[in-house]
NUGULO-557119 format. One record per residue: residue in three letters; x, y, z of N, C-alpha, C in turn. Coordinates in Angstrom, 3 decimals, decimal comma, padded with zeros to 6 digits, always signed. Example, Ala and Ser with C-alpha at 12.3 -4.5 7.8 and 13.67 -1.06 7.14 Angstrom:
[fidren "ala" [+013,190 -005,690 +007,800] [+012,300 -004,500 +007,800] [+013,200 -003,300 +007,800]],
[fidren "ser" [+012,850 -002,250 +007,080] [+013,670 -001,060 +007,140] [+012,900 +000,030 +007,870]],
END
This chain:
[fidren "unk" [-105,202 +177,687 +052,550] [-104,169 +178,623 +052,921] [-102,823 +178,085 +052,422]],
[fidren "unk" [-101,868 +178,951 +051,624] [-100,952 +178,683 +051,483] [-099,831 +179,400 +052,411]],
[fidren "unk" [-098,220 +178,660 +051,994] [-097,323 +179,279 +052,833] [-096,188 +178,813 +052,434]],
[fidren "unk" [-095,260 +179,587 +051,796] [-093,871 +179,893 +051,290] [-092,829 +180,724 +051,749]],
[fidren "unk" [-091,645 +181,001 +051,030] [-090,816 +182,215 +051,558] [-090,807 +183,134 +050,224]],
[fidren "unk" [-090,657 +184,508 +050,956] [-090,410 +185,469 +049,769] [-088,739 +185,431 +049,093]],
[fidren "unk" [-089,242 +185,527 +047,952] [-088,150 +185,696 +047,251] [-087,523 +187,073 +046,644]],
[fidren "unk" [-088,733 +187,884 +046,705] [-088,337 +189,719 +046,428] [-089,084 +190,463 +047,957]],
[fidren "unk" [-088,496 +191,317 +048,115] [-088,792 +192,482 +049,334] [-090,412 +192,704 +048,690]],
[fidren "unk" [-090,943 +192,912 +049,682] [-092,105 +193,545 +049,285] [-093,543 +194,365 +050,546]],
[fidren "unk" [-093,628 +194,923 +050,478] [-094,539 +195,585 +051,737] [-096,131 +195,102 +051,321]],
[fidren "unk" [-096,886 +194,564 +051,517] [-098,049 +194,153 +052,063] [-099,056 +195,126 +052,276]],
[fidren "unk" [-099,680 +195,610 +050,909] [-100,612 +196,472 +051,055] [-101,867 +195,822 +051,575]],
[fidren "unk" [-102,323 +194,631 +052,129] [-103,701 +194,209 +052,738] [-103,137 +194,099 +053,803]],
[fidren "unk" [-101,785 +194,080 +054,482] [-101,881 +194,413 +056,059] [-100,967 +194,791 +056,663]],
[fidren "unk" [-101,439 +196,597 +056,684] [-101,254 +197,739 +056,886] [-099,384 +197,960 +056,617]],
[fidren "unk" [-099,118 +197,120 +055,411] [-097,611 +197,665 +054,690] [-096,873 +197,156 +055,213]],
[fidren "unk" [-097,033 +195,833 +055,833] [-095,780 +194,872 +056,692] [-095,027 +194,718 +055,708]],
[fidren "unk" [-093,945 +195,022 +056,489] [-092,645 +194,700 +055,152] [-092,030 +193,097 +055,216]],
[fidren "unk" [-092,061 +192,539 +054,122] [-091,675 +191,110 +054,234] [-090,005 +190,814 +053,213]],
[fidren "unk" [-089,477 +190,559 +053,844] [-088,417 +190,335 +053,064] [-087,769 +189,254 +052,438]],
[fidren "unk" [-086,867 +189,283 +051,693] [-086,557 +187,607 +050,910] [-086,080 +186,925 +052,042]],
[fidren "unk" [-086,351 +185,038 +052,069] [-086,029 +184,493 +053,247] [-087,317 +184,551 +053,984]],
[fidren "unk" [-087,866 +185,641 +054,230] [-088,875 +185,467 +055,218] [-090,051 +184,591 +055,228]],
[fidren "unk" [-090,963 +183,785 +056,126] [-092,178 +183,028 +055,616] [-093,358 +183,834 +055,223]],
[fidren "unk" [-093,661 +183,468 +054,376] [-095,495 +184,621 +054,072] [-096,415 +183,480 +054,048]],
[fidren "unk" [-097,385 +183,394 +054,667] [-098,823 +182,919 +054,402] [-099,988 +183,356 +054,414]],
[fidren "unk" [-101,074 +182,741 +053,508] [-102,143 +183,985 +053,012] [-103,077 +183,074 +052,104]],
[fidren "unk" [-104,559 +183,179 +052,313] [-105,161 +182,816 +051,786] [-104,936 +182,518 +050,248]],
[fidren "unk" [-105,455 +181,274 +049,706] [-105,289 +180,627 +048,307] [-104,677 +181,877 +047,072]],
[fidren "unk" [-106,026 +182,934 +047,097] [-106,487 +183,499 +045,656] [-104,994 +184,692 +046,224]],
[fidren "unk" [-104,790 +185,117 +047,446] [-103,585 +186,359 +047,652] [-102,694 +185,832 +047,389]],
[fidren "unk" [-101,988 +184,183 +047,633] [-101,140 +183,962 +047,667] [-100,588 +184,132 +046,092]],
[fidren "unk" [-101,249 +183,571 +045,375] [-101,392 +182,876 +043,946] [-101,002 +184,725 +043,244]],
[fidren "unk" [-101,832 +185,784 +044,112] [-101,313 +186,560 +042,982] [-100,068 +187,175 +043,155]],
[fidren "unk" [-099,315 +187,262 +044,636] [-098,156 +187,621 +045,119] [-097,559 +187,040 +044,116]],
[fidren "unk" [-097,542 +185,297 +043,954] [-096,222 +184,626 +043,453] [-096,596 +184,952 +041,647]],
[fidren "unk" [-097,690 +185,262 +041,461] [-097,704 +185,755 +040,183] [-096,837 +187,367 +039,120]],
[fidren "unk" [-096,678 +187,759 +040,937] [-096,006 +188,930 +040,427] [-094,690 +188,602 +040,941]],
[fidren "unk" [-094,300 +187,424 +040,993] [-092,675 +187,376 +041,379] [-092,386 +187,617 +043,176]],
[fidren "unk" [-093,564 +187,822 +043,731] [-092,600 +188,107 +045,609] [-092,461 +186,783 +046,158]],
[fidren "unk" [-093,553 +185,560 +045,831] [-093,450 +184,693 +046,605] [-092,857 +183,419 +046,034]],
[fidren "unk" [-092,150 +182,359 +046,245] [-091,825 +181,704 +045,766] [-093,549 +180,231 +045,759]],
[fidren "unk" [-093,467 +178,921 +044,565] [-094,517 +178,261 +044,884] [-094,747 +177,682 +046,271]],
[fidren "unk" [-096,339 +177,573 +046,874] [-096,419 +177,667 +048,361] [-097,154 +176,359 +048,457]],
[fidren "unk" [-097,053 +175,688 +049,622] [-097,988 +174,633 +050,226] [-098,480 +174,750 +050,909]],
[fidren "unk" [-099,448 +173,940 +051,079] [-101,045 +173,710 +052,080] [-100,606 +173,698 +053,456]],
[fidren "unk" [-101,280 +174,843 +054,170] [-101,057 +174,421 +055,432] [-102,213 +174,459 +055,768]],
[fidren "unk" [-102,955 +174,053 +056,532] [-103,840 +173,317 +057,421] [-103,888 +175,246 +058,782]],
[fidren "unk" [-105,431 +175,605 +058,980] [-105,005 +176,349 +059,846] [-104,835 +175,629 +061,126]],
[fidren "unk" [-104,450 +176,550 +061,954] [-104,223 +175,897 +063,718] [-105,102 +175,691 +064,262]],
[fidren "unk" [-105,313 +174,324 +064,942] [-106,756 +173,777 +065,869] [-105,986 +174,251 +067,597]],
[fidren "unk" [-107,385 +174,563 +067,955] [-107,073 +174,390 +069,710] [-106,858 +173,416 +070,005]],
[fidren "unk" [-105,961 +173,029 +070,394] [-105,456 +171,854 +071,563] [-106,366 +171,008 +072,693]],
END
């Protein structure tokens, strides 16, 4: 899983058109992330680890 900030506005057609804006954080599996920042919305992202129960 990666996780960056957007750098262009963009609405989120895999979930249900959330609008994400520049500044904002996006994270998203490897292969989604890779093609967001391929089209310019996301800036390059790092590994996050998902969340364990406590």
């Amino acid at each position: 899983m990666l996780e960056g900030k957007v750098i262009k506005d963009f609405n989120d057609k895999e979930n249900n058109l959330k609008k994400y804006t520049v500044g904002k954080k996006f994270k998203a599996e490897n292969k989604r992330y890779k093609e967001l920042q391929a089209k310019g919305f996301v800036e390059e992202g790092k590994e996050v680890k998902a969340k364990e129960d406590k």
